[in-house]
Biopython code that builds the backbone (N, CA, C, O; Angstrom):
import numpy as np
from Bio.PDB.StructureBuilder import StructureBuilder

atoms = [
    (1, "UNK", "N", (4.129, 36.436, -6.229)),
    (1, "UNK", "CA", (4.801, 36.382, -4.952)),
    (1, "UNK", "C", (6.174, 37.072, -5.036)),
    (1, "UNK", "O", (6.492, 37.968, -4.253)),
    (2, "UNK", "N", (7.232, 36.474, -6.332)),
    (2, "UNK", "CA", (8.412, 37.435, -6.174)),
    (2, "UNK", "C", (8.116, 38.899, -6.525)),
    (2, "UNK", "O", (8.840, 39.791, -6.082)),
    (3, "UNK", "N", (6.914, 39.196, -7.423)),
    (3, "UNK", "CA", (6.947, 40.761, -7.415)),
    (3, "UNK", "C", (6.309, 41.219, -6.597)),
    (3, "UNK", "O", (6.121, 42.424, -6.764)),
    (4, "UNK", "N", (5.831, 40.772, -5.683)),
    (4, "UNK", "CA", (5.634, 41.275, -4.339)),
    (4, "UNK", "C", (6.597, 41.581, -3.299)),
    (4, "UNK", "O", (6.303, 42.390, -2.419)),
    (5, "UNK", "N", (7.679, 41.025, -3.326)),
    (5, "UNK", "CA", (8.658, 40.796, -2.498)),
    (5, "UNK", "C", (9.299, 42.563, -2.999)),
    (5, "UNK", "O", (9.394, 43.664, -2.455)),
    (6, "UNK", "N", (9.598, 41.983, -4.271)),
    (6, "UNK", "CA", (10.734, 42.812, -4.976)),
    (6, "UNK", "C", (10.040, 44.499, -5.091)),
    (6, "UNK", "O", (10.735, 45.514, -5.141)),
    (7, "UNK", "N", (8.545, 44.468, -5.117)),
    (7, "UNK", "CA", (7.867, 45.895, -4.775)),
    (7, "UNK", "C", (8.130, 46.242, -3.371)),
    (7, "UNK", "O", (8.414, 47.378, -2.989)),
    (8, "UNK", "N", (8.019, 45.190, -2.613)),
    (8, "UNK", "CA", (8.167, 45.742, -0.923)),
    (8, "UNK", "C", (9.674, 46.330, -0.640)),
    (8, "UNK", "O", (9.801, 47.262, 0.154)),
    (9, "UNK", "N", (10.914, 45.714, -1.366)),
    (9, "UNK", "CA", (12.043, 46.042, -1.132)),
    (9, "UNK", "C", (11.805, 47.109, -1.954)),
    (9, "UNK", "O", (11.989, 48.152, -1.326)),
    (10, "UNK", "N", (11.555, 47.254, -2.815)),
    (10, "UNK", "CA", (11.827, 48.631, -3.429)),
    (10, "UNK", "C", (11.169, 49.785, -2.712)),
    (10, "UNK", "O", (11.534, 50.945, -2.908)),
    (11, "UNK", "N", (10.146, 49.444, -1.837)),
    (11, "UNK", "CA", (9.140, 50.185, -1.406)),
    (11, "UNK", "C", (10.423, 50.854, -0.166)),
    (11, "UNK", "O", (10.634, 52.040, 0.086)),
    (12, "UNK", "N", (10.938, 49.946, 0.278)),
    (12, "UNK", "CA", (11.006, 50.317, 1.945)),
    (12, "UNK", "C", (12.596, 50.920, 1.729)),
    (12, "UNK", "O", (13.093, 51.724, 2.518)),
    (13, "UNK", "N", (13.424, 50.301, 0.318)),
    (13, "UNK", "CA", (14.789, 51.468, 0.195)),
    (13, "UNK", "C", (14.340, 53.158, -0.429)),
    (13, "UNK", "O", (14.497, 54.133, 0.306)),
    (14, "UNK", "N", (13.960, 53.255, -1.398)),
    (14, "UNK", "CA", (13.194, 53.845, -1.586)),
    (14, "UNK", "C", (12.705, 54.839, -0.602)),
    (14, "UNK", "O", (12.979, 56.031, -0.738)),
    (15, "UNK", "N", (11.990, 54.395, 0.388)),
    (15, "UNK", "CA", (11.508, 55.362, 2.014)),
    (15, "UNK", "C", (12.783, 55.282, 2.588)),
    (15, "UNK", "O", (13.008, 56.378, 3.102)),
    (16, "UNK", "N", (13.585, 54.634, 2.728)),
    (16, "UNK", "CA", (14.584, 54.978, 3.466)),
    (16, "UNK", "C", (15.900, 56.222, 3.078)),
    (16, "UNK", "O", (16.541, 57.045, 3.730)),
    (17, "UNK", "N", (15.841, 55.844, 1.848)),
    (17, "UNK", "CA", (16.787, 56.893, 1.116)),
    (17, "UNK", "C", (15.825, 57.969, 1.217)),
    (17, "UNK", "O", (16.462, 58.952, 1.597)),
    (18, "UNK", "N", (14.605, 58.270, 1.065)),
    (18, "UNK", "CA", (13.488, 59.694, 0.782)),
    (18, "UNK", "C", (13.930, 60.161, 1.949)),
    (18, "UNK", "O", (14.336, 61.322, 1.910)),
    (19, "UNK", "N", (13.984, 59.503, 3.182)),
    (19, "UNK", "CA", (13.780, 60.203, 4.444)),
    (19, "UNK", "C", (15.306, 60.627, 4.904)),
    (19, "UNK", "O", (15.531, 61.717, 5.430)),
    (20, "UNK", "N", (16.180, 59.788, 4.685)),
    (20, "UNK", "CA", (17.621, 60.316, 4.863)),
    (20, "UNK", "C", (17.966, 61.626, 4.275)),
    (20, "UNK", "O", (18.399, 62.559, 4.951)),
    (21, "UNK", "N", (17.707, 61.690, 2.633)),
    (21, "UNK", "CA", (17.998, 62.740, 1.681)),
    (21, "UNK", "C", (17.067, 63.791, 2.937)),
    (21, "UNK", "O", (17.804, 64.358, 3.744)),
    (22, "UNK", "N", (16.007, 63.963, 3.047)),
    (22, "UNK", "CA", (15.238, 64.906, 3.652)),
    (22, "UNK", "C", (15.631, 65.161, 5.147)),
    (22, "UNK", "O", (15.485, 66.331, 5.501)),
    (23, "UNK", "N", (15.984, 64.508, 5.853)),
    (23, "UNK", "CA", (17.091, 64.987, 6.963)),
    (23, "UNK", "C", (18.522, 65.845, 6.811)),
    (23, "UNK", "O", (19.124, 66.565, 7.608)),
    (24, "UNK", "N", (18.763, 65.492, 5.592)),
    (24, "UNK", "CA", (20.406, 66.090, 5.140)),
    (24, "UNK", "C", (20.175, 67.123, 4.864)),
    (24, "UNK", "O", (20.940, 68.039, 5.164)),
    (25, "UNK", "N", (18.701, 67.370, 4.000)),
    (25, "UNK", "CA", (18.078, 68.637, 3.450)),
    (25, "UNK", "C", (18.055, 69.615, 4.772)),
    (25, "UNK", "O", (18.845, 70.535, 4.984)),
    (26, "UNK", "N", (17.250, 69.309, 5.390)),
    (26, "UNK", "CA", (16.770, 69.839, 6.792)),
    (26, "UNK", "C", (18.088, 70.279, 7.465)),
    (26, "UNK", "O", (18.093, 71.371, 8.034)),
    (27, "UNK", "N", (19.200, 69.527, 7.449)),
    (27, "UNK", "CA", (19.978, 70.163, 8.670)),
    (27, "UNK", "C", (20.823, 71.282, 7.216)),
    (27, "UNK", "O", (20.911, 72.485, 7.459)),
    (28, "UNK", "N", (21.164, 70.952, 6.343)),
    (28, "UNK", "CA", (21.479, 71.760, 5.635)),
    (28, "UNK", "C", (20.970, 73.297, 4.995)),
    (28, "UNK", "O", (21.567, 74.137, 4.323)),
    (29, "UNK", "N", (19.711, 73.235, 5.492)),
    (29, "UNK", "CA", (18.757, 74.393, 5.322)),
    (29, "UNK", "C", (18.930, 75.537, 6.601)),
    (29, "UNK", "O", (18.961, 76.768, 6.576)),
    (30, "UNK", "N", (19.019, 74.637, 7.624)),
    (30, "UNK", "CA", (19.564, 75.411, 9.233)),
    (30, "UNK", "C", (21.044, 76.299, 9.175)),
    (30, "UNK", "O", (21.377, 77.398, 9.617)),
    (31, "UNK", "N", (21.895, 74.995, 8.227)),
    (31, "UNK", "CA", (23.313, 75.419, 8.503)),
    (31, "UNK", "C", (23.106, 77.120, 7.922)),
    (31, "UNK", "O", (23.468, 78.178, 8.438)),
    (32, "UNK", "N", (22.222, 76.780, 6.382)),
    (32, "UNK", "CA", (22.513, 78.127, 5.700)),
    (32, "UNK", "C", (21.988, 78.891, 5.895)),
    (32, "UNK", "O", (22.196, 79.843, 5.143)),
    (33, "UNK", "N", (20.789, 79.118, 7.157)),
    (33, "UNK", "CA", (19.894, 80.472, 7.699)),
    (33, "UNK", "C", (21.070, 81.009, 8.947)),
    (33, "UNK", "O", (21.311, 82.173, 9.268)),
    (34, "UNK", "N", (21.784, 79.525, 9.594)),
    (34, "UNK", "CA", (22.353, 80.383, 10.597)),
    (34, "UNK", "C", (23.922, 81.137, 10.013)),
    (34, "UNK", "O", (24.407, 82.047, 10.685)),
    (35, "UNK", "N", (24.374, 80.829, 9.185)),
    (35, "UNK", "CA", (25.589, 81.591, 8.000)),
    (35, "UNK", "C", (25.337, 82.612, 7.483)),
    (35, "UNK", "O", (26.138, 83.476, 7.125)),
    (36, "UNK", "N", (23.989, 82.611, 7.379)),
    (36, "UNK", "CA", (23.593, 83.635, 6.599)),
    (36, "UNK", "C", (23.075, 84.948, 8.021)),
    (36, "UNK", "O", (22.976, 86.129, 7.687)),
    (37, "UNK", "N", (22.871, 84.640, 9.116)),
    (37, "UNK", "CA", (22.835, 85.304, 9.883)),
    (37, "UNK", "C", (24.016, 85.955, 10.879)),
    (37, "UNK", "O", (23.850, 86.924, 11.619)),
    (38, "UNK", "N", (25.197, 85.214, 10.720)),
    (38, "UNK", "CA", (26.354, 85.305, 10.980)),
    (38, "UNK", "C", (26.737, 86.548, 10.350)),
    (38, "UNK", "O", (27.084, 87.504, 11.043)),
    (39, "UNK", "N", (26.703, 86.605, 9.143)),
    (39, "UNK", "CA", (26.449, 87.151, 8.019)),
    (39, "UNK", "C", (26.059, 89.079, 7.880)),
    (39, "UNK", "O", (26.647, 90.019, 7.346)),
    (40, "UNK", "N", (24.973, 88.962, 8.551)),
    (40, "UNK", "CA", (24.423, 89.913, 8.812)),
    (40, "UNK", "C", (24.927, 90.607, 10.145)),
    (40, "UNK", "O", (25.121, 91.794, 10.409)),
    (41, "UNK", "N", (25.082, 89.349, 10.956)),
    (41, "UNK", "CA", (25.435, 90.234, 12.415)),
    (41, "UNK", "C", (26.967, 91.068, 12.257)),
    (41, "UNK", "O", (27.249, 92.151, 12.769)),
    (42, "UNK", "N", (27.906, 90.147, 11.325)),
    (42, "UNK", "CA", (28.860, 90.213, 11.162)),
    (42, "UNK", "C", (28.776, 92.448, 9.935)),
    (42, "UNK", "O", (29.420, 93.474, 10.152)),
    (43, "UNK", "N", (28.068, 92.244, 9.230)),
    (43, "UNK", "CA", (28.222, 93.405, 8.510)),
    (43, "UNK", "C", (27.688, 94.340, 9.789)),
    (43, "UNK", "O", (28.296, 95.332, 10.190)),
    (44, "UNK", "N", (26.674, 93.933, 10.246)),
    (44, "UNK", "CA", (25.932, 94.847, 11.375)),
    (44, "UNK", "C", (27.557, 95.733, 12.514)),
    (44, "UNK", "O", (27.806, 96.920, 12.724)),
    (45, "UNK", "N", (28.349, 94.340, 13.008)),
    (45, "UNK", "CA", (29.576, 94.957, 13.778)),
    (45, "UNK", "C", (30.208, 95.674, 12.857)),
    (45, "UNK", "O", (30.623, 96.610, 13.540)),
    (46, "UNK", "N", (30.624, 95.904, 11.585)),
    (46, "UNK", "CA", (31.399, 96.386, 10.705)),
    (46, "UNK", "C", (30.872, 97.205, 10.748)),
    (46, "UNK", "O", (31.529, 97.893, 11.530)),
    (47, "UNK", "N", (29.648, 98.030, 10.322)),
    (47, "UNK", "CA", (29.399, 99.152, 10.792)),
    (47, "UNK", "C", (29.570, 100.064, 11.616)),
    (47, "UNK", "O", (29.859, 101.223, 11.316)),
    (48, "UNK", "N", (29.406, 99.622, 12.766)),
    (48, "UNK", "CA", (29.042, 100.085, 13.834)),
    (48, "UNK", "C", (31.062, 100.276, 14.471)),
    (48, "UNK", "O", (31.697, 101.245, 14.887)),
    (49, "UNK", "N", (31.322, 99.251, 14.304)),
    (49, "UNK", "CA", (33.224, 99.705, 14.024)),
    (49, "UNK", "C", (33.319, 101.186, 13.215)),
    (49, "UNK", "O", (33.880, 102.188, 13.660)),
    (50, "UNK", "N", (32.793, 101.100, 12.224)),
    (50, "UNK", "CA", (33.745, 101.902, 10.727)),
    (50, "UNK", "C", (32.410, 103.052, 11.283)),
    (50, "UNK", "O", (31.890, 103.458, 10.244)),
    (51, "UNK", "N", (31.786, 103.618, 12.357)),
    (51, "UNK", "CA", (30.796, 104.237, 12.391)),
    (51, "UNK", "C", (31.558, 106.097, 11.984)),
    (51, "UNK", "O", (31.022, 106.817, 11.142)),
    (52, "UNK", "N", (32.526, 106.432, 12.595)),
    (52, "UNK", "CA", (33.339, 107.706, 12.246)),
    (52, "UNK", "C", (34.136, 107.539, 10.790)),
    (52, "UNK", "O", (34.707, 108.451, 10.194)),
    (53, "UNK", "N", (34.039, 106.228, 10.389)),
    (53, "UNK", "CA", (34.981, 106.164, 9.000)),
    (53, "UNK", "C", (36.838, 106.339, 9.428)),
    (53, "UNK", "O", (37.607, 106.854, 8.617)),
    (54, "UNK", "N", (37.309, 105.827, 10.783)),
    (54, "UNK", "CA", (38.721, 105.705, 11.333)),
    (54, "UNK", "C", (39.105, 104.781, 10.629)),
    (54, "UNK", "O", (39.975, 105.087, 9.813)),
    (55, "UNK", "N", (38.779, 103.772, 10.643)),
    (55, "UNK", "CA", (39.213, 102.674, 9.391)),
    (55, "UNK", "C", (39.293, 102.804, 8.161)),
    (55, "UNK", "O", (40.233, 102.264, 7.577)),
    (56, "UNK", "N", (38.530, 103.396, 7.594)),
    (56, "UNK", "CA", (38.550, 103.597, 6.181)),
    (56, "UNK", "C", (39.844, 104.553, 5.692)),
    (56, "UNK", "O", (40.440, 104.413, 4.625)),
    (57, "UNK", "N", (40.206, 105.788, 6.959)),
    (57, "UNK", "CA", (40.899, 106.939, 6.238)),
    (57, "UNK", "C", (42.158, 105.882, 6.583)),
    (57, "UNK", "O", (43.033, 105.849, 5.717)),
    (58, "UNK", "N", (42.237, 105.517, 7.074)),
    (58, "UNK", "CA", (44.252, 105.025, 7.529)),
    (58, "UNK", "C", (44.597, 104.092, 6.263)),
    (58, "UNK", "O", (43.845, 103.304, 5.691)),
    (59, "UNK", "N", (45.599, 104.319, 6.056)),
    (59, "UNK", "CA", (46.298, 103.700, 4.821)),
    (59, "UNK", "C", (46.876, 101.970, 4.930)),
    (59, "UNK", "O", (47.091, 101.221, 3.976)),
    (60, "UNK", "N", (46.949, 101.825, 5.617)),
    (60, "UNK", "CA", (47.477, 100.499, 6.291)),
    (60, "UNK", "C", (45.986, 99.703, 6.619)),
    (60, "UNK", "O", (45.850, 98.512, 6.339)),
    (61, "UNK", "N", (45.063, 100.383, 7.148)),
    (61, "UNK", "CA", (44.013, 99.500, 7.990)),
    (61, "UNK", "C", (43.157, 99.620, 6.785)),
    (61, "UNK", "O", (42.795, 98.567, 6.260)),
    (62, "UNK", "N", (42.885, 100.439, 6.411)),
    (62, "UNK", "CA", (42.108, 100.740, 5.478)),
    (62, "UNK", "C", (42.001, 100.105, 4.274)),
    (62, "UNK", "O", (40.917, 100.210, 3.701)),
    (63, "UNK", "N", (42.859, 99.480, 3.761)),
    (63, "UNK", "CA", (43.260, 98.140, 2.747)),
    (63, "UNK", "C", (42.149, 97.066, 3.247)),
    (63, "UNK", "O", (41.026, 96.880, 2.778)),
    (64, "UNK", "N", (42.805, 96.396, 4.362)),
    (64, "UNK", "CA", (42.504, 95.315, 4.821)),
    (64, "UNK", "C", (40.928, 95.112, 5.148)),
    (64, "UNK", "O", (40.206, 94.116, 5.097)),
    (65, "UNK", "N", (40.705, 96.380, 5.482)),
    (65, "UNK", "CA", (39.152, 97.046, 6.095)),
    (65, "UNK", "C", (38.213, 96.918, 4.822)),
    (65, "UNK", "O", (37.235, 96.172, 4.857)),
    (66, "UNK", "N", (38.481, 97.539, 3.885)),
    (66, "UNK", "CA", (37.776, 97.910, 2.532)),
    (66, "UNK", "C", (37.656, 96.139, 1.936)),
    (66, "UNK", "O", (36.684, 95.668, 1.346)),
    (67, "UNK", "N", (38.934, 95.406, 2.297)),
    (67, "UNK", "CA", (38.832, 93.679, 1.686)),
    (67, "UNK", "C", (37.676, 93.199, 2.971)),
    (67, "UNK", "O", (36.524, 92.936, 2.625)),
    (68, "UNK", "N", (37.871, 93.155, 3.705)),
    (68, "UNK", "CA", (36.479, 92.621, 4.612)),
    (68, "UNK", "C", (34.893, 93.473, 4.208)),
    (68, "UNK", "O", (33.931, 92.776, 3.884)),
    (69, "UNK", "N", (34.788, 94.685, 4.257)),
    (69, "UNK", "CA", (34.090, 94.752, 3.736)),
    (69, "UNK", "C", (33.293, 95.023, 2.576)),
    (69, "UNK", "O", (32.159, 95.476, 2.421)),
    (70, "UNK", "N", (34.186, 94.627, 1.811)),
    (70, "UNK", "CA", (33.032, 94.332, 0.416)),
    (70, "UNK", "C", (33.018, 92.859, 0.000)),
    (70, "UNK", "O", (32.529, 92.302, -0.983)),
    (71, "UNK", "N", (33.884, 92.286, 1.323)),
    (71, "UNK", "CA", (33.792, 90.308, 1.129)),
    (71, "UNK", "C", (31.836, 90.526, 1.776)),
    (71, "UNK", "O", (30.773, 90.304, 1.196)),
    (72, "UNK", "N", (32.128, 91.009, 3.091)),
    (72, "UNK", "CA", (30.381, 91.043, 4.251)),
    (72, "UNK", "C", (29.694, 91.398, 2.711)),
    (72, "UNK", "O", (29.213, 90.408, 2.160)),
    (73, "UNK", "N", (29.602, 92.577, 2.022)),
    (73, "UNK", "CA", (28.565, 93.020, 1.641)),
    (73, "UNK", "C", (28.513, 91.824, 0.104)),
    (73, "UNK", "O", (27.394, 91.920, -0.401)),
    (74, "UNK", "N", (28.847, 91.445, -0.187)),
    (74, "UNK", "CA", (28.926, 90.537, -0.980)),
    (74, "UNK", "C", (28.201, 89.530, -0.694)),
    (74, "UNK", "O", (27.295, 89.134, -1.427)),
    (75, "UNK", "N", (28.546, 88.960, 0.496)),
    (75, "UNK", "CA", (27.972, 88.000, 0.773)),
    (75, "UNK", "C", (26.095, 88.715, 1.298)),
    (75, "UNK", "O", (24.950, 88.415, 0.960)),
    (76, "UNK", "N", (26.641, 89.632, 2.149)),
    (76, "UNK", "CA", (24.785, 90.238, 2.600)),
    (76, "UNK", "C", (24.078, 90.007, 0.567)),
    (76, "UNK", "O", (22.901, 89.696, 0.389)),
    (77, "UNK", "N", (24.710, 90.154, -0.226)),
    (77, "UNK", "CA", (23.934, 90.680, -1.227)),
    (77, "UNK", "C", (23.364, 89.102, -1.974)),
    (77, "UNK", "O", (22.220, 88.852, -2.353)),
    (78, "UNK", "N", (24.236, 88.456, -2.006)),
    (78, "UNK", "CA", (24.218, 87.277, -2.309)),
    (78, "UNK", "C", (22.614, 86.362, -1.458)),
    (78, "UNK", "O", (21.657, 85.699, -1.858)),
    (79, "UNK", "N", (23.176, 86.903, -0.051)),
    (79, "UNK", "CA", (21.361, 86.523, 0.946)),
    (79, "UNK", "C", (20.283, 87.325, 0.499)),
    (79, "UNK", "O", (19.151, 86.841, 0.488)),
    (80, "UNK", "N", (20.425, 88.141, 0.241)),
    (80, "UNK", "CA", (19.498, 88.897, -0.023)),
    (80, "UNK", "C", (18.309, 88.456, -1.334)),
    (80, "UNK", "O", (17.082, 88.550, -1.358)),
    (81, "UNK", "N", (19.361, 87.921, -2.416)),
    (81, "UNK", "CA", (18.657, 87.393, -3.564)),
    (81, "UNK", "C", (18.230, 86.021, -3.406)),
    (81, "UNK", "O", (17.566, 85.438, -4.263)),
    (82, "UNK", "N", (18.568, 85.554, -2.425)),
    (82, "UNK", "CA", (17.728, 84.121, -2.023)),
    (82, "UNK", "C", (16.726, 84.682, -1.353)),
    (82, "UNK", "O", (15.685, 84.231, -1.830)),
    (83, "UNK", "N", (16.534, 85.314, -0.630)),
    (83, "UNK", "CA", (15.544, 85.650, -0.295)),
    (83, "UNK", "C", (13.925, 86.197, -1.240)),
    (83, "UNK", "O", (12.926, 86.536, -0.606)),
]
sb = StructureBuilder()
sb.init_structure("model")
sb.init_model(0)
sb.init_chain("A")
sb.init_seg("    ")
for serial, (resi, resn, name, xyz) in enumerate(atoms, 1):
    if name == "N":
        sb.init_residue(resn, " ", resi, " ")
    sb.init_atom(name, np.array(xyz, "f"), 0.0, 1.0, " ", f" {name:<3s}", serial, name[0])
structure = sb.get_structure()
């Protein structure tokens, strides 16, 4: 009778923690497809900015420009190998 008890409690924390952990999983799996798409859209505008290379030649912008993008492509590269 008590190891019946004491299997059922174990049974039902047990399911309760499985299913919590697997919700946390789940929304945490979303967060990192939609970051990771941010991601992409984000290198996609950088392009399409830097499309004549005006950013790149200026000495001033061009610093700051070259640090954003090889942070985007870093990160694109980083998605890429999860994939």
């Amino acid at each position: 009778m008590i190891l019946e008890i004491i299997l059922g409690i174990t049974t039902i924390t047990f399911g309760y923690t499985s299913f919590n952990l697997f919700k946390k999983v789940e929304r945490l799996e979303d967060w990192v497809e939609e970051y990771s798409q941010r991601v992409i859209d984000a290198n996609t505008t950088l392009q399409e900015l830097d499309s004549g290379g005006k950013f790149e030649s200026d000495d001033e912008i061009g610093v700051v420009f070259d640090g954003i993008k090889r942070t985007i492509n870093d990160l694109t590269n980083i998605n890429n190998k999860d994939i």
